[in-house]
C-alpha positions as CSV (number, residue, x, y, z in Angstrom):
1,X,0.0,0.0,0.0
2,X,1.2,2.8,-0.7
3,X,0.5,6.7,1.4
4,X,-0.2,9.9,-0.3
5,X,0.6,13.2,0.7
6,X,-2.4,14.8,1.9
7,X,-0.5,17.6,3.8
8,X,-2.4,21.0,3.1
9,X,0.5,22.5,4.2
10,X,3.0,21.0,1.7
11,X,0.8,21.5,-1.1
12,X,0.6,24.8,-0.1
13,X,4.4,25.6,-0.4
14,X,4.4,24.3,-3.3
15,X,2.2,26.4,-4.9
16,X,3.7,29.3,-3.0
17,X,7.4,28.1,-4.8
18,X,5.6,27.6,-8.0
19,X,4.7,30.6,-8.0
20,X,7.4,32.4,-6.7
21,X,9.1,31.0,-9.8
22,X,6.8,32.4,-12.4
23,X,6.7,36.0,-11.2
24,X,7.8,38.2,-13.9
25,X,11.3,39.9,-13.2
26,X,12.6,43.4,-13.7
27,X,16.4,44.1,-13.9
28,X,16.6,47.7,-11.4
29,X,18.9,49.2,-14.6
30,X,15.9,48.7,-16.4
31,X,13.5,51.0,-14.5
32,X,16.0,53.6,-13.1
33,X,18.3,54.0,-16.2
34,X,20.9,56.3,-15.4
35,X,18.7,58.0,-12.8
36,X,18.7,57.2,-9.1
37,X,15.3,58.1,-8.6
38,X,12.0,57.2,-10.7
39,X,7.9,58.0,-9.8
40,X,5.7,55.1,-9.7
41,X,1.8,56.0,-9.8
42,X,-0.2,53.9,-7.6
43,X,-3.9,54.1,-7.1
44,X,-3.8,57.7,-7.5
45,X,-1.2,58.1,-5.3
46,X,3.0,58.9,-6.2
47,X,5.5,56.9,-4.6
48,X,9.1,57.6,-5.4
49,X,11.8,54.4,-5.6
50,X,15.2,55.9,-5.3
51,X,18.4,54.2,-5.0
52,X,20.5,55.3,-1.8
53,X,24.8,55.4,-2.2
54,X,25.0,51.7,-0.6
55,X,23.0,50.5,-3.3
56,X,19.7,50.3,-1.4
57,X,16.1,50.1,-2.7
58,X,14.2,52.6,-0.6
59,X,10.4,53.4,-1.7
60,X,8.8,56.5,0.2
61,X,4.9,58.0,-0.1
């Protein structure tokens, strides 16, 4: 006989890696450019993405 996994839980993670895996991916040079600082409208609202002198992604309201 065999058992079958009927752990909510693991099927769960795997559907949370599956789709982990699938999210579509933007390269940062590809947003920012040569700028250090780009808008992104939101609901109505602005918020700005900058990138700090470490290197950092910091988004502000």
């Amino acid at each position: 006989m065999t058992e079958t996994n009927t752990n909510p839980t693991a099927k769960t993670a795997g559907a949370n890696a599956e789709a982990l895996r699938n999210r579509p991916r933007l390269n940062s040079r590809a947003l920012f450019g040569a700028q250090t600082e780009i808008v992104i409208e939101h609901q109505g609202e602005e918020y700005r993405l900058r990138i700090t002198s470490n290197g950092k992604l910091i988004l502000t309201k």
